[in-house]
C-alpha atoms as an extended CHARMM CRD file, in Angstrom:
* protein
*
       110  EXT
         1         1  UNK       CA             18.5770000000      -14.1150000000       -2.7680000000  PROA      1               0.0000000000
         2         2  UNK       CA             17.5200000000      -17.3920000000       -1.0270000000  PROA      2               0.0000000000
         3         3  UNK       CA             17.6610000000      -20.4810000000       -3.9470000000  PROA      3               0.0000000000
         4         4  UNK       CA             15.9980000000      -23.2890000000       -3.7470000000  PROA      4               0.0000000000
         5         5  UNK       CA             16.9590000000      -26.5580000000       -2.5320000000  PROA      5               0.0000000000
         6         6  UNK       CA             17.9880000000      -27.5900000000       -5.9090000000  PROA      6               0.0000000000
         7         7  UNK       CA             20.0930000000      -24.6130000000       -6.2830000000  PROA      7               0.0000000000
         8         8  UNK       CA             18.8520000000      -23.3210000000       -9.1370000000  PROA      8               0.0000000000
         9         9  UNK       CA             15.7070000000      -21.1320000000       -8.5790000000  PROA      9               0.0000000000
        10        10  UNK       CA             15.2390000000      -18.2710000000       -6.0720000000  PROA      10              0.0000000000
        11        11  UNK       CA             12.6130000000      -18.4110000000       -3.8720000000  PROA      11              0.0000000000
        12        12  UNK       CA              9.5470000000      -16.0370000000       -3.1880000000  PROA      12              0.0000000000
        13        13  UNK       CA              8.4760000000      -17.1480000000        0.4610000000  PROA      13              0.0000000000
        14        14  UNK       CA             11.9890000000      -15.2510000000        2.4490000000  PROA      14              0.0000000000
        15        15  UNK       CA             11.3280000000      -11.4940000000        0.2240000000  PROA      15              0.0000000000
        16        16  UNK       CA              7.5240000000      -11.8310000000        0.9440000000  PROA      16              0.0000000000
        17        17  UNK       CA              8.3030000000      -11.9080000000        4.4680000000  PROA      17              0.0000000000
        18        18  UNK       CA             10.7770000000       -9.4870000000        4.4850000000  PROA      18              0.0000000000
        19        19  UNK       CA              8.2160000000       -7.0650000000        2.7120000000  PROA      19              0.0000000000
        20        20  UNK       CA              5.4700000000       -8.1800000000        5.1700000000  PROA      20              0.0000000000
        21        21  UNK       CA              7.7370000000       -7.2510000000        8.0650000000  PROA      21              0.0000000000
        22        22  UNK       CA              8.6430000000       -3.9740000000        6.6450000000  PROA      22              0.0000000000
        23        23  UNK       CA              4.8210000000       -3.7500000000        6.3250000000  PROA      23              0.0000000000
        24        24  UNK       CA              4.0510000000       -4.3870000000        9.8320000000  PROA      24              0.0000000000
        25        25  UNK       CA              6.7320000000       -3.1200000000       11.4980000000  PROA      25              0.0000000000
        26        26  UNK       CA              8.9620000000       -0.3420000000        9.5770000000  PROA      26              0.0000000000
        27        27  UNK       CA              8.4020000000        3.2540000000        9.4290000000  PROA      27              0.0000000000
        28        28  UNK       CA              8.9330000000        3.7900000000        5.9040000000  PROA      28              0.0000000000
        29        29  UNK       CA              6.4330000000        5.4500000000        3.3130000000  PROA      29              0.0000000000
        30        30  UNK       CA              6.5620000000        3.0910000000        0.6100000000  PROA      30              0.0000000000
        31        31  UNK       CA              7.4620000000       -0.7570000000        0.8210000000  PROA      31              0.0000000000
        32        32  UNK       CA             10.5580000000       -1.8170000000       -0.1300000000  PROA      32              0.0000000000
        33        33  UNK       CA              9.8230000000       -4.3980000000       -3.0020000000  PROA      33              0.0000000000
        34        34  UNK       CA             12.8160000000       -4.6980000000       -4.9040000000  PROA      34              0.0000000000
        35        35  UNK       CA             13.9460000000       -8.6320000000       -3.5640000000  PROA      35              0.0000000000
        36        36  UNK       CA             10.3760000000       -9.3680000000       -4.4880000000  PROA      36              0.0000000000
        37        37  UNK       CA             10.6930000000       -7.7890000000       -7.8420000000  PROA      37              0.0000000000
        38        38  UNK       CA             13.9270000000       -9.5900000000       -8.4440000000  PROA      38              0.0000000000
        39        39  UNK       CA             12.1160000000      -13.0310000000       -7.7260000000  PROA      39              0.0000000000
        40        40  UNK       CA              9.5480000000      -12.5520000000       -9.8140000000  PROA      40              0.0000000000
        41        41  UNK       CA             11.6700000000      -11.4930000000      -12.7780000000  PROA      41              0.0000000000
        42        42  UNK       CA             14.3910000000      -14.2380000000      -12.3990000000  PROA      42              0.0000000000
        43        43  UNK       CA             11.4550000000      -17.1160000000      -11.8700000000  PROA      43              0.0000000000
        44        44  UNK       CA              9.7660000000      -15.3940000000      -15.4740000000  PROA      44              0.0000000000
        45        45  UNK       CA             12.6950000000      -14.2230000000      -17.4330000000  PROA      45              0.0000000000
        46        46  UNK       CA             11.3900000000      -16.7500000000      -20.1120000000  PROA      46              0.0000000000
        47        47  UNK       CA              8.0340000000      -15.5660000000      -20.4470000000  PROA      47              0.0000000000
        48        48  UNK       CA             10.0570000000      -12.1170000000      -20.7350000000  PROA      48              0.0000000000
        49        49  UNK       CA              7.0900000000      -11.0810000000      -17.2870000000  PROA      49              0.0000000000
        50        50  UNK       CA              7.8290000000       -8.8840000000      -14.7190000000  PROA      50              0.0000000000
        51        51  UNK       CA             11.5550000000       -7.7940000000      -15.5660000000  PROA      51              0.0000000000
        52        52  UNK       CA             13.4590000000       -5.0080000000      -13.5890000000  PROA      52              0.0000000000
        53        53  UNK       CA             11.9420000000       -1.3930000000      -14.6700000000  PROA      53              0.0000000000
        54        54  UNK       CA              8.6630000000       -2.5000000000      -16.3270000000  PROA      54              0.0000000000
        55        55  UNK       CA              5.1800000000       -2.1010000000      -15.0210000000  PROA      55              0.0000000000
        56        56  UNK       CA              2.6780000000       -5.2570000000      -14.2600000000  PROA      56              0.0000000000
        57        57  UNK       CA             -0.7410000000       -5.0140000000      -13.2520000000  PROA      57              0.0000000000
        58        58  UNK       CA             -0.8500000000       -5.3530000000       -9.5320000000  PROA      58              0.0000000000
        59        59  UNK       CA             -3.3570000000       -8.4970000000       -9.8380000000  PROA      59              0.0000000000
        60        60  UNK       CA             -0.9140000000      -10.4000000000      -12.4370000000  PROA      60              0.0000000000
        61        61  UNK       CA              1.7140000000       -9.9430000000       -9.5920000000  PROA      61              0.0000000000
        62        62  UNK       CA             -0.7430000000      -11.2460000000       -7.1970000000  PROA      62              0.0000000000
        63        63  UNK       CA             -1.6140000000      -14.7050000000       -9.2040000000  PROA      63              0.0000000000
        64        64  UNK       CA              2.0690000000      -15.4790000000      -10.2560000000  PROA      64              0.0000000000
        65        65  UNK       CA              3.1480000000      -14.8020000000       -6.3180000000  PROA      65              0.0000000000
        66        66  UNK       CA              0.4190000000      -17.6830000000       -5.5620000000  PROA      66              0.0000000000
        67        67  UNK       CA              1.6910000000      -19.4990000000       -8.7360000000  PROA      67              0.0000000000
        68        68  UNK       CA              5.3220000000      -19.7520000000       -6.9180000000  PROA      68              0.0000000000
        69        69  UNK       CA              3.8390000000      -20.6980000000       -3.8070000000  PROA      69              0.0000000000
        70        70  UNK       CA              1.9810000000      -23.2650000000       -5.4460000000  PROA      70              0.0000000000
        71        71  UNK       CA              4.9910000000      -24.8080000000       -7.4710000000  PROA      71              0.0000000000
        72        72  UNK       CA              7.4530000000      -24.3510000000       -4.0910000000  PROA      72              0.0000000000
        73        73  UNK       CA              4.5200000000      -26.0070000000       -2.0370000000  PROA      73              0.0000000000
        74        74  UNK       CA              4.3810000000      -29.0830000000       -4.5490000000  PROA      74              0.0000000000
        75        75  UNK       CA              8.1870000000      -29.3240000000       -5.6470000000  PROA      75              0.0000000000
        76        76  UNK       CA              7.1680000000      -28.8640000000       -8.8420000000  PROA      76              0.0000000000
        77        77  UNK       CA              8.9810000000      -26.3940000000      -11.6150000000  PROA      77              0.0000000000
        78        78  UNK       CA              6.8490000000      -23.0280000000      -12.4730000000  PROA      78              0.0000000000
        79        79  UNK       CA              7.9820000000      -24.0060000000      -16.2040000000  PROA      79              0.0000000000
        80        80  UNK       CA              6.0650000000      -28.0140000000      -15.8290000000  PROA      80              0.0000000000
        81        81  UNK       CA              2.7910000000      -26.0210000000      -15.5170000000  PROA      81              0.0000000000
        82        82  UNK       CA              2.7500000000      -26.7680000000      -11.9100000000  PROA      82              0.0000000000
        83        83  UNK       CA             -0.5610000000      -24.2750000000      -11.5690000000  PROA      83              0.0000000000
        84        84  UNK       CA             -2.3640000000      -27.0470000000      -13.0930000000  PROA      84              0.0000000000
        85        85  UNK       CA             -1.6380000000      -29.7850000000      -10.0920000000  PROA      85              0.0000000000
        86        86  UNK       CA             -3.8050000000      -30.4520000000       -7.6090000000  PROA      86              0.0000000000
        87        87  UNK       CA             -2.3900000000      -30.2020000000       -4.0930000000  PROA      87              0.0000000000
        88        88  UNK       CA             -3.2630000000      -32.4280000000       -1.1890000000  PROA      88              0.0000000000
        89        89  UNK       CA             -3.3250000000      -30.9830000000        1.1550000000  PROA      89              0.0000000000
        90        90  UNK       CA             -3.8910000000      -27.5270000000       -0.1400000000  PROA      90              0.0000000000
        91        91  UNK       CA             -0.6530000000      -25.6810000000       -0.1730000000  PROA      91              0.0000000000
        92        92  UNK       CA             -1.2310000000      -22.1470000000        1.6060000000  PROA      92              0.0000000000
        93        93  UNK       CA             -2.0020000000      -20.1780000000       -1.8070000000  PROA      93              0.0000000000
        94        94  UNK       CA             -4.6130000000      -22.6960000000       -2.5700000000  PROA      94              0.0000000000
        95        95  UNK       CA             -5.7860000000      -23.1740000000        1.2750000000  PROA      95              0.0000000000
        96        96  UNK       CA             -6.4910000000      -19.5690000000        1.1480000000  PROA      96              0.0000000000
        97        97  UNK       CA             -7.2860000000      -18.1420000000       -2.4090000000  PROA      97              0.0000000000
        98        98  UNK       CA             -8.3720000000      -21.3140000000       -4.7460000000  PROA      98              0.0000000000
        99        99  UNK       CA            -11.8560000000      -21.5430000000       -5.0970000000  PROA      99              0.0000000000
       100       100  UNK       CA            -13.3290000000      -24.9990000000       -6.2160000000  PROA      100             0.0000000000
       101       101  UNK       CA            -16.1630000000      -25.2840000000       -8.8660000000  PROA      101             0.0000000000
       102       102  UNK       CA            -18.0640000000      -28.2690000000      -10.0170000000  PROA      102             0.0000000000
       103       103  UNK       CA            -20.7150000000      -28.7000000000      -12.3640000000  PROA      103             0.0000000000
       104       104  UNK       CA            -24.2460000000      -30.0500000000      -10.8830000000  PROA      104             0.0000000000
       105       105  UNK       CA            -27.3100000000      -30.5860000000      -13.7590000000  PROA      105             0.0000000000
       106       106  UNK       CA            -30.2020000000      -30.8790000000      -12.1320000000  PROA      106             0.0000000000
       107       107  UNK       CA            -33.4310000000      -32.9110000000      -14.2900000000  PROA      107             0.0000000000
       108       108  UNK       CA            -36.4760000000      -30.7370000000      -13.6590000000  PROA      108             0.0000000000
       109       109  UNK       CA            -38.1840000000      -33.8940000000      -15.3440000000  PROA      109             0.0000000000
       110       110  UNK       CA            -37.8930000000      -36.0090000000      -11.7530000000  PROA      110             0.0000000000
């Protein structure tokens, strides 16, 4: 597995694109997964998430994929909450899936 620059964490971006390759190009029935699976259970071993041989909901997987992005994007650990930065520019994850809400009142007095 790919670490990253600080040597300590592996990273998500080289198995997603080995499983997006596989995707696009290989012949095989089912996706090979397992580097991706590895990822995501090393990066949340302390949360005890997504460990070797247990089942996540397909969605969670999703939003802690574009977590990692996130956090690799901003050089920022997944452990310092790093979901909770704003990125500018918007990292891909956030480019593509973050939505951005804002509350408008409007007076119907005026």
């Amino acid at each position: 597995l790919e670490v990253a620059a600080q040597g300590s964490l592996p990273m998500i971006l080289p198995p997603l694109e080995t499983l997006f390759a596989n995707y696009k190009y290989g012949d095989d029935l089912v996706l090979p997964a397992d580097d991706v699976r590895q990822v995501l259970s090393t990066l949340y071993a302390r949360a005890g998430r997504f460990q070797m041989g247990e089942i996540d909901d397909a969605t969670e997987v999703l939003e802690a994929i574009l977590t990692i992005i996130h956090c690799e994007y901003c050089g920022i650990q997944l452990e310092d909450h790093g979901d909770d930065k704003v990125c500018t520019p918007r990292c891909p994850a956030c480019a593509v899936f973050k939505a951005s809400f804002f509350d408008q009142r409007i007076c119907n007095k005026c």
